[in-house]
Structures are given as C-alpha cells and as structure tokens.
C-alpha positions in Angstrom: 14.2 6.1 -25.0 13.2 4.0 -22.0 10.8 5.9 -19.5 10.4 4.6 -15.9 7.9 6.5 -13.6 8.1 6.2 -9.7 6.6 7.7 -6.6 3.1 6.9 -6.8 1.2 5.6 -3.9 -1.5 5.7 -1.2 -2.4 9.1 0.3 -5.6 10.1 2.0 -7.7 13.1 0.7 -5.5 16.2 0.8 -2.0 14.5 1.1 0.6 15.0 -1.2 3.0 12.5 -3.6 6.3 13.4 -5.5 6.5 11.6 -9.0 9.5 10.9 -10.9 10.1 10.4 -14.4 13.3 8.9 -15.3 15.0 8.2 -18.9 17.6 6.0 -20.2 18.7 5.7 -23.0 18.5 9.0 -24.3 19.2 12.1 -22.8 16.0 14.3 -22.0 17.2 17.5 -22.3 16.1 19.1 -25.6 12.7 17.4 -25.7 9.6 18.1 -23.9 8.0 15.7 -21.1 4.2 14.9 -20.4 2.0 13.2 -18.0 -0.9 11.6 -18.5 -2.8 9.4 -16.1 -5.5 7.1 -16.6 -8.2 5.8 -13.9 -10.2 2.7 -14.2 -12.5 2.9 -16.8 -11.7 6.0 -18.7 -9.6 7.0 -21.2 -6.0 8.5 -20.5 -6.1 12.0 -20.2 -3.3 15.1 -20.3 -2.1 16.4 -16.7 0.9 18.5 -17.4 3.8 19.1 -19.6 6.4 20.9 -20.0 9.2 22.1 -22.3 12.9 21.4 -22.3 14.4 24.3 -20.9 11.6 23.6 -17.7 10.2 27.8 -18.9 7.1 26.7 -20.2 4.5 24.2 -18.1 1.6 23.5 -19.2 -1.5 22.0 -16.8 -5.0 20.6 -17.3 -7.5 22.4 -15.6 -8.3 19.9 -13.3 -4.8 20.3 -11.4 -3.6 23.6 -12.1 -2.7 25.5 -8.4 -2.2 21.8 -7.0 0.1 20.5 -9.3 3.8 21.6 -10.1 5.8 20.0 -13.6 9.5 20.3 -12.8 12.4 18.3 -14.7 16.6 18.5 -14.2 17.9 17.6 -17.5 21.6 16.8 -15.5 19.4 13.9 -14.0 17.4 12.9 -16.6 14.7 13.4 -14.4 11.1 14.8 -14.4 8.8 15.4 -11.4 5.2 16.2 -10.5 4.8 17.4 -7.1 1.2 16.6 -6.5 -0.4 18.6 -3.6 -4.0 18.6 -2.3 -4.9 15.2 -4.1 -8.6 14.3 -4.3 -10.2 10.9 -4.4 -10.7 11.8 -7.9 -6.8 11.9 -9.0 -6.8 8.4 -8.6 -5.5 6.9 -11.5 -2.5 4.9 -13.1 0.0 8.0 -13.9 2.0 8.1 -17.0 5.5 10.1 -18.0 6.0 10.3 -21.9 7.2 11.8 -24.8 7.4 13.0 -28.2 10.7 13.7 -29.8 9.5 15.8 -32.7 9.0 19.2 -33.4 5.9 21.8 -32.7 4.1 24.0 -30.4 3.4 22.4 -26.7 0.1 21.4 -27.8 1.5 18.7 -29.4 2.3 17.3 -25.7 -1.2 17.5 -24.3 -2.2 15.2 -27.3 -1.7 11.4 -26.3 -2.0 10.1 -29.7 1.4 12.0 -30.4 3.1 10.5 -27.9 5.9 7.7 -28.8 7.2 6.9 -25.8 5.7 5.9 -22.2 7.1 4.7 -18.8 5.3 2.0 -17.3 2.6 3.8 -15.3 2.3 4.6 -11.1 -0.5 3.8 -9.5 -1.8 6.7 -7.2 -4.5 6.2 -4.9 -6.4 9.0 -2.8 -9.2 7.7 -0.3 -11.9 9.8 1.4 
C-alpha cells in the first residue's frame, strides 16, 4: 500500500484546508484510515480515524467540532476538512494505516500503524 497525502498549506488563524489521502496499490475500502500529525519538536500524535464503511469517526480532543474525517472508497481517497485552524495545528500531517483486525482503538495507536504517506506540512500564523 502506497499512501500519498496532499492539501496542506499556509492559512492564517481561523482559515480552513482540505487534506487528501490517497492509496495505490491496494484498494482502501475494507480497512480503516488515520491521521496523525506531528509539529516540530514533539512526538506524532492521533487526530482522527475512521472506519471503512466511513460510520464510525473517531477525533482527538483537540479537533473535535473543527475537524471532519471523510473517505470515498470508489476513489481511494480520504479527507480531513480542517476548519477553524489554530496556530497550534501546525504540524507535518500524516495519513496511515493498519490492515489488521480490532476495535478502532487500534487506529489512534501510532505504533500500530504499518503504513504512512509522506506527510503535508500545514501552517497556521497568528
């Protein structure tokens, strides 16, 4: 599975990015997608998942009511709209996945990950 992310960007505080996720490869449908982002200095950290129907999304705290997970499996394609960024969602974002079994959890966890797109960068200035 080959994972490319797109979209990311410059926005000022408040503005909104779309980013993509897309396979090759392997189909996506029937496994479930993740993002994770990382900013300078810390360690990567869950944003949102979600499973492969697109029923269940799962969202850190940090982003939940600004965030939407989405995915079209006929595309091979998963998004995050990102809405009301703050300078503090700056970061490199990452899609990714894990192609065994078990309960969503498992997709907030980045050791269980086995397979990344190269990152986005996404910065948000004050």
């Amino acid at each position: 599975v080959q994972l490319q992310a797109s979209g990311g960007g410059w926005v000022q505080d408040g503005g909104s990015l779309r980013l993509s996720c897309a396979a090759s490869g392997r189909g996506l449908s029937g496994f479930a997608m993740s993002w994770f982002r990382q900013a300078p200095g810390k360690e990567r950290e869950f944003v949102s998942a979600i499973d492969w129907s697109g029923n269940r999304r799962n969202y850190a705290n940090f982003v939940k009511g600004r965030f939407t997970i989405s995915r079209d499996n006929a595309k091979n394609l998963v998004s995050l709209q990102m809405n009301s960024l703050k300078p503090e969602d700056t970061a490199v974002y990452y899609c990714a996945t894990y192609l065994g079994t078990g309960p969503m959890s498992v997709m907030e966890d980045v050791r269980r990950m086995e397979f990344w797109g190269k990152g986005t960068l996404v910065t948000v200035s004050s």
